[in-house]
C-alpha positions as CSV (number, residue, x, y, z in Angstrom):
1,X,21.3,-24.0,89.2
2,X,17.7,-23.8,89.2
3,X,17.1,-20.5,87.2
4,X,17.9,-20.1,83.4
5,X,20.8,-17.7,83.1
6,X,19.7,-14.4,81.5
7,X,21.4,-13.5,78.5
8,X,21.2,-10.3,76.1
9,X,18.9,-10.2,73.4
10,X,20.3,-9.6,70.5
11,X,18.6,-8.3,67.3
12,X,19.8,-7.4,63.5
13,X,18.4,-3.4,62.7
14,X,19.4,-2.3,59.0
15,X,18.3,1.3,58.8
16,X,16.2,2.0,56.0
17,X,16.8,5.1,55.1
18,X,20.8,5.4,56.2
19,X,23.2,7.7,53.6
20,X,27.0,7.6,54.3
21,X,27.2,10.7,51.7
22,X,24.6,12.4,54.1
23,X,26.3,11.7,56.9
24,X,29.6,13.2,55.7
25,X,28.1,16.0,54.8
26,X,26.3,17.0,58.2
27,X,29.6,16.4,60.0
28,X,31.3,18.6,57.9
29,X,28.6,21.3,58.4
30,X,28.9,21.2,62.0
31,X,32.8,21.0,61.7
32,X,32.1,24.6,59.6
33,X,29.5,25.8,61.7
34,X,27.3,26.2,58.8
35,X,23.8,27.6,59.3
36,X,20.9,28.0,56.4
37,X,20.2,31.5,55.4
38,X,16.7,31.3,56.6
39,X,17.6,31.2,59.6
40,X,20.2,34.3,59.7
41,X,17.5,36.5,58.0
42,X,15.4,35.6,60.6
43,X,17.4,36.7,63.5
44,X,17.7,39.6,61.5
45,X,14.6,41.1,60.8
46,X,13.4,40.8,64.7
47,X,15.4,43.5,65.9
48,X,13.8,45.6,62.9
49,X,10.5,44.8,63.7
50,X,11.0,45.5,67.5
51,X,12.4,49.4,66.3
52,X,9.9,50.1,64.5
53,X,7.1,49.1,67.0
54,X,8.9,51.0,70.0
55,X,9.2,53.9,67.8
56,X,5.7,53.8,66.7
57,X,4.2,53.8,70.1
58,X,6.9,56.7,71.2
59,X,4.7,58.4,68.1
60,X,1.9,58.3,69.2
61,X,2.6,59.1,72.7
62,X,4.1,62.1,72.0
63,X,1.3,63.4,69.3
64,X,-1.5,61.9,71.8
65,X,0.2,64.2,74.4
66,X,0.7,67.6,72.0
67,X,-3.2,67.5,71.7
């Protein structure tokens, strides 16, 4: 009675930069499970990198040791 009923705003947004052809396309990579080869090579080369720092320390333990 006294007060002014609240409403919702309501507003117009157009996104700018929107592609439908885009959009397909992601859905359908996650649909696939699709992942860029950058990131397969570099889940890759860790485990490499790892082996060959363990087995260098182990090197040089050893011939640090036989002295």
């Amino acid at each position: 009675m006294f007060f002014k009923k609240i409403n919702n705003k309501n507003f117009d947004y157009i996104p700018r930069f929107y592609n439908p052809e885009d959009d397909k396309m992601e859905k359908r990579k996650k649909k696939l499970n699709f992942r860029s080869d950058s990131k397969t090579r570099k889940i890759n080369k860790v485990p490499i990198y790892l082996l060959v720092f363990v087995l260098v320390i182990i090197y040089l333990i050893v011939k640090l040791n036989g002295v």
